[in-house]
PDB file of N, CA, C and O in Angstrom, chain B, residues numbered from 101:
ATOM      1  N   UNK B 101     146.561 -66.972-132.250  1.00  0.00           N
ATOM      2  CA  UNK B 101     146.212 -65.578-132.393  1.00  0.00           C
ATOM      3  C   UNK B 101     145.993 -64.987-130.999  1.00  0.00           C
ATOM      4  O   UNK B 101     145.489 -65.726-130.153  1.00  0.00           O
ATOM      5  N   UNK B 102     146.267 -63.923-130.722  1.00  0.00           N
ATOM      6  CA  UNK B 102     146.367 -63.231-129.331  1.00  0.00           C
ATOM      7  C   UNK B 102     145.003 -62.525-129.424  1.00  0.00           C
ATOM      8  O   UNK B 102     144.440 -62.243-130.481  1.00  0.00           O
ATOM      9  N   UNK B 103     144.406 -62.200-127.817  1.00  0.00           N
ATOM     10  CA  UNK B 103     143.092 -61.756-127.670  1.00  0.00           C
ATOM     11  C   UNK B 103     143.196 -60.387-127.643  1.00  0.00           C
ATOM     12  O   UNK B 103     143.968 -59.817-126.871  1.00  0.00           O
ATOM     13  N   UNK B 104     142.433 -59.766-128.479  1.00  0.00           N
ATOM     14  CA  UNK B 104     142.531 -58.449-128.361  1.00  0.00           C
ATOM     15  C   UNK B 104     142.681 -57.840-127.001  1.00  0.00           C
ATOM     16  O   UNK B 104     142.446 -58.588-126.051  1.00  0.00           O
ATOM     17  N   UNK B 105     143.046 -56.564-126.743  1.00  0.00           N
ATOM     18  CA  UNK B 105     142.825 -55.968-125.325  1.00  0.00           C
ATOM     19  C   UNK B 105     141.866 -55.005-125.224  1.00  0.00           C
ATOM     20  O   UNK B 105     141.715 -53.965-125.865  1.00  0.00           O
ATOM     21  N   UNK B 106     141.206 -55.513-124.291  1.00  0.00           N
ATOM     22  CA  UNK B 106     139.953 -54.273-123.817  1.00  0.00           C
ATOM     23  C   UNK B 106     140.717 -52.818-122.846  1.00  0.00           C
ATOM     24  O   UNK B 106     141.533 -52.641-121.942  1.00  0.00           O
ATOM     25  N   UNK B 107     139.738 -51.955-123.825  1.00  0.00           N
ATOM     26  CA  UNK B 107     140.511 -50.424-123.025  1.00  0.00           C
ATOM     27  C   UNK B 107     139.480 -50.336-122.041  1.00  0.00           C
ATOM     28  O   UNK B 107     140.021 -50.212-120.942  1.00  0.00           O
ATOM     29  N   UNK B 108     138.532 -50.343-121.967  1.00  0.00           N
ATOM     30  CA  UNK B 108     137.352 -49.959-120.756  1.00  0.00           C
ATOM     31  C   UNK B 108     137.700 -50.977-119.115  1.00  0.00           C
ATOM     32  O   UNK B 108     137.602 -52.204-119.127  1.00  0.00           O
ATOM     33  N   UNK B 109     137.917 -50.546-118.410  1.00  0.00           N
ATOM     34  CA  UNK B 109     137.670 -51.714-117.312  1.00  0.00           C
ATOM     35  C   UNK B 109     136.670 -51.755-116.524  1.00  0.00           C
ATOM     36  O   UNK B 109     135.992 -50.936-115.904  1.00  0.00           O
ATOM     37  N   UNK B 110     136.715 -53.220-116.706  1.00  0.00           N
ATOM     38  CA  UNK B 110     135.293 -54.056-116.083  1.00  0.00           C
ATOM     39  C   UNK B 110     134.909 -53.846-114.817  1.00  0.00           C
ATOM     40  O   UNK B 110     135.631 -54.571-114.134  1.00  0.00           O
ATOM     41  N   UNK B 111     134.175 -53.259-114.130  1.00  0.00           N
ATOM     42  CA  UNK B 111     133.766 -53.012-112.959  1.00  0.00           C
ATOM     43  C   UNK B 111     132.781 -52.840-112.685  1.00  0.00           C
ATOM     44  O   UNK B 111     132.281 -52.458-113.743  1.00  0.00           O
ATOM     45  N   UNK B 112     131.840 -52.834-111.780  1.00  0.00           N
ATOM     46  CA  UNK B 112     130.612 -52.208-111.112  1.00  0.00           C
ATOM     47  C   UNK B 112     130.818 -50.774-110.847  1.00  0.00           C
ATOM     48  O   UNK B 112     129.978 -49.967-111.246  1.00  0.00           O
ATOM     49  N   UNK B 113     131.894 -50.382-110.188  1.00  0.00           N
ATOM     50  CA  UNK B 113     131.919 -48.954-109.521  1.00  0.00           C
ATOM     51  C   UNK B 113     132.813 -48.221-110.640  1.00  0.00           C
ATOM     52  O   UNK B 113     134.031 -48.393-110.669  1.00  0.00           O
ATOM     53  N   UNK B 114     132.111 -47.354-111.604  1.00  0.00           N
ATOM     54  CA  UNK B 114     132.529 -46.936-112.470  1.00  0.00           C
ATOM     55  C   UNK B 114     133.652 -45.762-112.125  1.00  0.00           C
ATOM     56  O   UNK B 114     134.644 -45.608-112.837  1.00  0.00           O
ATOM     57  N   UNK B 115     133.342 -44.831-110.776  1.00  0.00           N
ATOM     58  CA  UNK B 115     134.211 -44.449-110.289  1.00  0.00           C
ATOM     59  C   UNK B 115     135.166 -44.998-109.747  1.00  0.00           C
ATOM     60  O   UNK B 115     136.089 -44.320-110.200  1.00  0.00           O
ATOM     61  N   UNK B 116     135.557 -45.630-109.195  1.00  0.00           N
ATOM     62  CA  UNK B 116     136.559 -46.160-108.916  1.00  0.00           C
ATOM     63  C   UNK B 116     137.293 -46.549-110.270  1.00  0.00           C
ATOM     64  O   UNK B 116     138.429 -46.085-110.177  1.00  0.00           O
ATOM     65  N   UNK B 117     137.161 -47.106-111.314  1.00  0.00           N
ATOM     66  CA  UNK B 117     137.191 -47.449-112.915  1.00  0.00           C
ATOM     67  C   UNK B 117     138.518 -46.307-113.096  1.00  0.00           C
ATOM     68  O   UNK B 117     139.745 -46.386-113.160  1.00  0.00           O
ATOM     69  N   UNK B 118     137.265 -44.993-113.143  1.00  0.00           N
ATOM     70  CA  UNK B 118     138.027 -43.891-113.385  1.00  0.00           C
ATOM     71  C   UNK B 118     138.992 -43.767-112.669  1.00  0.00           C
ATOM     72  O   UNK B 118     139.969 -44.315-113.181  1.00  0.00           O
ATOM     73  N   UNK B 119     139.206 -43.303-111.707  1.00  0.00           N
ATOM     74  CA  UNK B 119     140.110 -43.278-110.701  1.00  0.00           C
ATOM     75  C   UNK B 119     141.503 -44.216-110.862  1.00  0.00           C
ATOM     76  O   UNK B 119     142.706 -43.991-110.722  1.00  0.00           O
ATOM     77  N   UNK B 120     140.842 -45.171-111.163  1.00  0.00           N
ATOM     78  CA  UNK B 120     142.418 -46.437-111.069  1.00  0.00           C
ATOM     79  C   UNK B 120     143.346 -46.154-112.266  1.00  0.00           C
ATOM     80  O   UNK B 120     144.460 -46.666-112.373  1.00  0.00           O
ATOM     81  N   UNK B 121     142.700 -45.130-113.336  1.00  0.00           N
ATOM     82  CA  UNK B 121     143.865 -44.968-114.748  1.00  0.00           C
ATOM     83  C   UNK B 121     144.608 -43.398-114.561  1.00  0.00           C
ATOM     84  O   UNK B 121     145.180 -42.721-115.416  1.00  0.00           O
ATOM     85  N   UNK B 122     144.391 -43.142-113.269  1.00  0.00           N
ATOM     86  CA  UNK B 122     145.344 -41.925-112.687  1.00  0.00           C
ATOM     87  C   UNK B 122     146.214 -42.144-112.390  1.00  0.00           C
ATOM     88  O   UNK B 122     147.061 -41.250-112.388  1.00  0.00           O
ATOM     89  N   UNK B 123     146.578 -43.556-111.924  1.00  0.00           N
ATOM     90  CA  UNK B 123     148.213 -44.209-111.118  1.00  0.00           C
ATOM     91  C   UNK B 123     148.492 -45.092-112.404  1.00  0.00           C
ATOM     92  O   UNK B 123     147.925 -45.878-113.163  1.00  0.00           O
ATOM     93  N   UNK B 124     149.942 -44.365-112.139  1.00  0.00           N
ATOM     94  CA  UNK B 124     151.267 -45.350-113.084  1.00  0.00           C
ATOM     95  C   UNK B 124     151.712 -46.072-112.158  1.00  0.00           C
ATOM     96  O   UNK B 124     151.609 -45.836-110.954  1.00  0.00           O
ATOM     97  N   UNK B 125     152.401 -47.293-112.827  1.00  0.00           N
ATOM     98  CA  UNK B 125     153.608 -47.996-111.911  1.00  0.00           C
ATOM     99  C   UNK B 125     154.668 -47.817-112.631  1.00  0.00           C
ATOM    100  O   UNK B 125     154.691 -48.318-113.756  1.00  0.00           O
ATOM    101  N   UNK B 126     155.862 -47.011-112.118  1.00  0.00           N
ATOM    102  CA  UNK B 126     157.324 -46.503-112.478  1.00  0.00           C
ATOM    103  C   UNK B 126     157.966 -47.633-111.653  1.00  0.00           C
ATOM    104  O   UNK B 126     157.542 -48.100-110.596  1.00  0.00           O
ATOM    105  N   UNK B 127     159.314 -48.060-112.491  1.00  0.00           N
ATOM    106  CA  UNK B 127     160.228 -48.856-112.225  1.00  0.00           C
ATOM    107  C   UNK B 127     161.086 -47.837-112.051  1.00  0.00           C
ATOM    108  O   UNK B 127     160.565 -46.729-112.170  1.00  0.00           O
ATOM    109  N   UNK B 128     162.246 -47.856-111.804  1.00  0.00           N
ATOM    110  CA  UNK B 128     163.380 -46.933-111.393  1.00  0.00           C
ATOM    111  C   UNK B 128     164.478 -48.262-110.883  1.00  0.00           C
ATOM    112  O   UNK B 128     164.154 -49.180-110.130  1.00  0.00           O
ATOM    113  N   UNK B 129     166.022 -48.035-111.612  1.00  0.00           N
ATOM    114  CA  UNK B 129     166.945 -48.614-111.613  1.00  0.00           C
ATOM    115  C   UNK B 129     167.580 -47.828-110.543  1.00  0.00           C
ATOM    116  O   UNK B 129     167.728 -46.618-110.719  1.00  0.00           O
ATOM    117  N   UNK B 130     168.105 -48.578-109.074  1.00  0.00           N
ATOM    118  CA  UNK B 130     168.647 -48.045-108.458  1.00  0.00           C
ATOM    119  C   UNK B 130     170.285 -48.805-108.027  1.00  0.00           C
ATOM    120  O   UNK B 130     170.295 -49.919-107.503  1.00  0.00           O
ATOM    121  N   UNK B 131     171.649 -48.025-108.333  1.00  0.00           N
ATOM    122  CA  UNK B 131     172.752 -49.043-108.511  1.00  0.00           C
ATOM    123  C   UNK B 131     173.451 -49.260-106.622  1.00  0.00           C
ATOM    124  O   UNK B 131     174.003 -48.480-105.847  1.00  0.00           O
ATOM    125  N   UNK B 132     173.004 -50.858-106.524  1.00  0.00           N
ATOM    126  CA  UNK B 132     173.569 -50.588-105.129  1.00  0.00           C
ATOM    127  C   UNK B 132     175.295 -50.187-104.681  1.00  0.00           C
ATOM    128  O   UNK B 132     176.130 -50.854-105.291  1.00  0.00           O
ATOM    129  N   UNK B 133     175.886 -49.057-103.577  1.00  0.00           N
ATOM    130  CA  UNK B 133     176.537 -48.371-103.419  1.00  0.00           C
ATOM    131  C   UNK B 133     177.806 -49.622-102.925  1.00  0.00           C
ATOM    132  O   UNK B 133     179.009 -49.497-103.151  1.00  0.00           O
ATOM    133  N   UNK B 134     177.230 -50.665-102.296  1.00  0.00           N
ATOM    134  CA  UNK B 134     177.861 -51.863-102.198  1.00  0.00           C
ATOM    135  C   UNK B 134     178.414 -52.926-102.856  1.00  0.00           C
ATOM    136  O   UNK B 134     179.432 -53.374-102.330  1.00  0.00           O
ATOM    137  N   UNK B 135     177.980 -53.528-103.992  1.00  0.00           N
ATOM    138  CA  UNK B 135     178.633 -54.202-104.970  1.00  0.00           C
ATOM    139  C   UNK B 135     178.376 -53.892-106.443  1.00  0.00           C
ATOM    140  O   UNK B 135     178.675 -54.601-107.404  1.00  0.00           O
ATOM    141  N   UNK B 136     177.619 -52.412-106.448  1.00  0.00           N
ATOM    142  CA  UNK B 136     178.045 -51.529-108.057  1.00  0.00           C
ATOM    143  C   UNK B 136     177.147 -52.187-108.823  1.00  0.00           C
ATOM    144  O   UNK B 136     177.175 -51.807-109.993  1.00  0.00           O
ATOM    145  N   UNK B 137     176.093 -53.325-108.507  1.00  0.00           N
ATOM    146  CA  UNK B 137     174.839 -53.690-109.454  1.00  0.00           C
ATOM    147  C   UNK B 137     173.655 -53.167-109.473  1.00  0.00           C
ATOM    148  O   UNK B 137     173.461 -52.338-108.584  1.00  0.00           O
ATOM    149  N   UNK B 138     172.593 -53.417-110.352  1.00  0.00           N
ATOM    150  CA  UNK B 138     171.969 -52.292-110.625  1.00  0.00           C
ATOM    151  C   UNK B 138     170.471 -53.296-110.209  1.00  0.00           C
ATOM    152  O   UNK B 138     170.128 -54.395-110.645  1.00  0.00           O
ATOM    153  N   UNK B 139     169.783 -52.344-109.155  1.00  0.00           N
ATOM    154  CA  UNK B 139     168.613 -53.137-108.794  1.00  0.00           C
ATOM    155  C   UNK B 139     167.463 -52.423-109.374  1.00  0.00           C
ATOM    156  O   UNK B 139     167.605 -51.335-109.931  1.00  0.00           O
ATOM    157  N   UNK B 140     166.500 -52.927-109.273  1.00  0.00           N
ATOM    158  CA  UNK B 140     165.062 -52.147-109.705  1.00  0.00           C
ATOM    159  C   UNK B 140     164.036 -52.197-108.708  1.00  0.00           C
ATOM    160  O   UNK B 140     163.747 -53.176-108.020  1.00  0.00           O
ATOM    161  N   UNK B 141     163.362 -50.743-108.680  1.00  0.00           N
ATOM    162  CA  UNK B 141     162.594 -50.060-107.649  1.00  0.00           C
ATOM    163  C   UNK B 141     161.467 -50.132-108.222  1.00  0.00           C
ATOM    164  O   UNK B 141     161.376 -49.400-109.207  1.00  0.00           O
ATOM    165  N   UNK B 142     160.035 -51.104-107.830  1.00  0.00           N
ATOM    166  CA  UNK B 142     158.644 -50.419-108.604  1.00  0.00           C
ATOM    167  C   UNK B 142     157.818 -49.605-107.695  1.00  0.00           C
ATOM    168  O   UNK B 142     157.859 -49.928-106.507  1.00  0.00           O
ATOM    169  N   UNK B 143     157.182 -48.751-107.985  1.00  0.00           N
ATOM    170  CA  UNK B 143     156.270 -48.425-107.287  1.00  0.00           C
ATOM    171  C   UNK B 143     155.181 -47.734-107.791  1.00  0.00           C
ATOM    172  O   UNK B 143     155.506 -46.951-108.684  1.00  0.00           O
ATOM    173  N   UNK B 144     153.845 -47.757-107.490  1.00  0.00           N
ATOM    174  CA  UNK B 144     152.681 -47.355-107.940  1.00  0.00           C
ATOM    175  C   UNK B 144     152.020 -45.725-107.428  1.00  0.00           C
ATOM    176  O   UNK B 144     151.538 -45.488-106.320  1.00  0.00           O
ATOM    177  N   UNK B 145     152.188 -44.580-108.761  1.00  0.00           N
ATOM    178  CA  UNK B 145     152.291 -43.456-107.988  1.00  0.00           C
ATOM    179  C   UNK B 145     151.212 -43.024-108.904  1.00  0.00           C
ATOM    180  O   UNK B 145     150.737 -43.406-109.974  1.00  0.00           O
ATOM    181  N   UNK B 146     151.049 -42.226-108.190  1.00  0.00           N
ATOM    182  CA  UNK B 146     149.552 -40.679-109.033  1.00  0.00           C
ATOM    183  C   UNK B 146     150.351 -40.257-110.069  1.00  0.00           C
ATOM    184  O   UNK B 146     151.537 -39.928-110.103  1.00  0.00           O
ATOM    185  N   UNK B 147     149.389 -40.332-111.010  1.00  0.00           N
ATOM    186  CA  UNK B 147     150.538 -39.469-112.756  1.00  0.00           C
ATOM    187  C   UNK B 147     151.205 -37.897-112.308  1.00  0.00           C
ATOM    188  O   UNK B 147     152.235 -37.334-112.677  1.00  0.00           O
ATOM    189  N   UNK B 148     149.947 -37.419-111.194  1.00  0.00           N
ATOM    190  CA  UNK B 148     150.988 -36.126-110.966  1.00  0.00           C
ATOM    191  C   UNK B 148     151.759 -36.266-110.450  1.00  0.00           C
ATOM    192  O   UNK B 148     152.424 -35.261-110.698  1.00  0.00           O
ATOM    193  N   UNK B 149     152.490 -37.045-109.566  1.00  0.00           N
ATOM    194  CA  UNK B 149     154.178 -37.345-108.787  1.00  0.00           C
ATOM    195  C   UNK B 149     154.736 -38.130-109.557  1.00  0.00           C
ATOM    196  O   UNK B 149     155.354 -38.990-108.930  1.00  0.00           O
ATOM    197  N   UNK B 150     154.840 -38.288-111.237  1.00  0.00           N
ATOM    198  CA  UNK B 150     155.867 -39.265-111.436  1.00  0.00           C
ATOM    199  C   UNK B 150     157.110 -38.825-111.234  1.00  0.00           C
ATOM    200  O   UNK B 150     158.015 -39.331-110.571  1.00  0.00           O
ATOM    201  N   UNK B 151     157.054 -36.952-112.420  1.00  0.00           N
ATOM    202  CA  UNK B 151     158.275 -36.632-111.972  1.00  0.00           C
ATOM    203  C   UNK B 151     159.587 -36.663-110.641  1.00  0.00           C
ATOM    204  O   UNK B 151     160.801 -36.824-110.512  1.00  0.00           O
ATOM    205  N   UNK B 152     158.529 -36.426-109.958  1.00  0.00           N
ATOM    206  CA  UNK B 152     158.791 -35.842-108.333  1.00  0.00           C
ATOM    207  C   UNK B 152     159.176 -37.391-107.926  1.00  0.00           C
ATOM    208  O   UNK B 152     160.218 -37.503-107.279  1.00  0.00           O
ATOM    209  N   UNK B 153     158.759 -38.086-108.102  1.00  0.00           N
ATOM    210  CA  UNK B 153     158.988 -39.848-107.855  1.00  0.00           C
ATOM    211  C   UNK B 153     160.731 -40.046-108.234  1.00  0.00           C
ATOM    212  O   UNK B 153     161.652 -40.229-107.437  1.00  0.00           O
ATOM    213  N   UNK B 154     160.773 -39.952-109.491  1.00  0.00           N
ATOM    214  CA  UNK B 154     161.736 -39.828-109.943  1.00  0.00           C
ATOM    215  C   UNK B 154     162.966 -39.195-109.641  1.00  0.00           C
ATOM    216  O   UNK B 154     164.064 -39.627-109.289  1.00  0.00           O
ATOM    217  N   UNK B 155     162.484 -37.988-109.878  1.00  0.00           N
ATOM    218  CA  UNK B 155     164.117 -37.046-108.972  1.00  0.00           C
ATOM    219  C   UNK B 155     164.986 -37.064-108.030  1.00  0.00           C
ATOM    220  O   UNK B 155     166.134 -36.627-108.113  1.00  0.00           O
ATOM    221  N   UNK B 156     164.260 -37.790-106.679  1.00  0.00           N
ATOM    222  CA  UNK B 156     163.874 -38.526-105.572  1.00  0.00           C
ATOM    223  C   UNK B 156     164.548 -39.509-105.529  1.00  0.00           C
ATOM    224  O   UNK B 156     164.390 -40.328-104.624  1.00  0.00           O
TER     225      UNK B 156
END
């Protein structure tokens, strides 16, 4: 049986807590221009730049 998942995270510094569920990590498929395969980009951004991450 699998362990449930806790939504709250465990911390002392409750701000910081808050703070850390403002950033996504977006993957983005990028196809290299050199042998036409398709690589993947992660990176960890503020929910307000995903778009802007993206377009980019």
């Amino acid at each position: 049986m699998a362990k449930a998942a806790k939504t709250a995270i465990k911390t002392k510094d409750q701000k910081a807590a808050s703070e850390a569920k403002n950033w996504t990590k977006v993957v983005r498929t990028v196809r290299s221009p050199k042998t036409g395969s398709y690589t993947f980009k992660e990176s960890i951004v503020h929910k307000d730049k995903v778009n802007a991450f993206l377009k980019s």
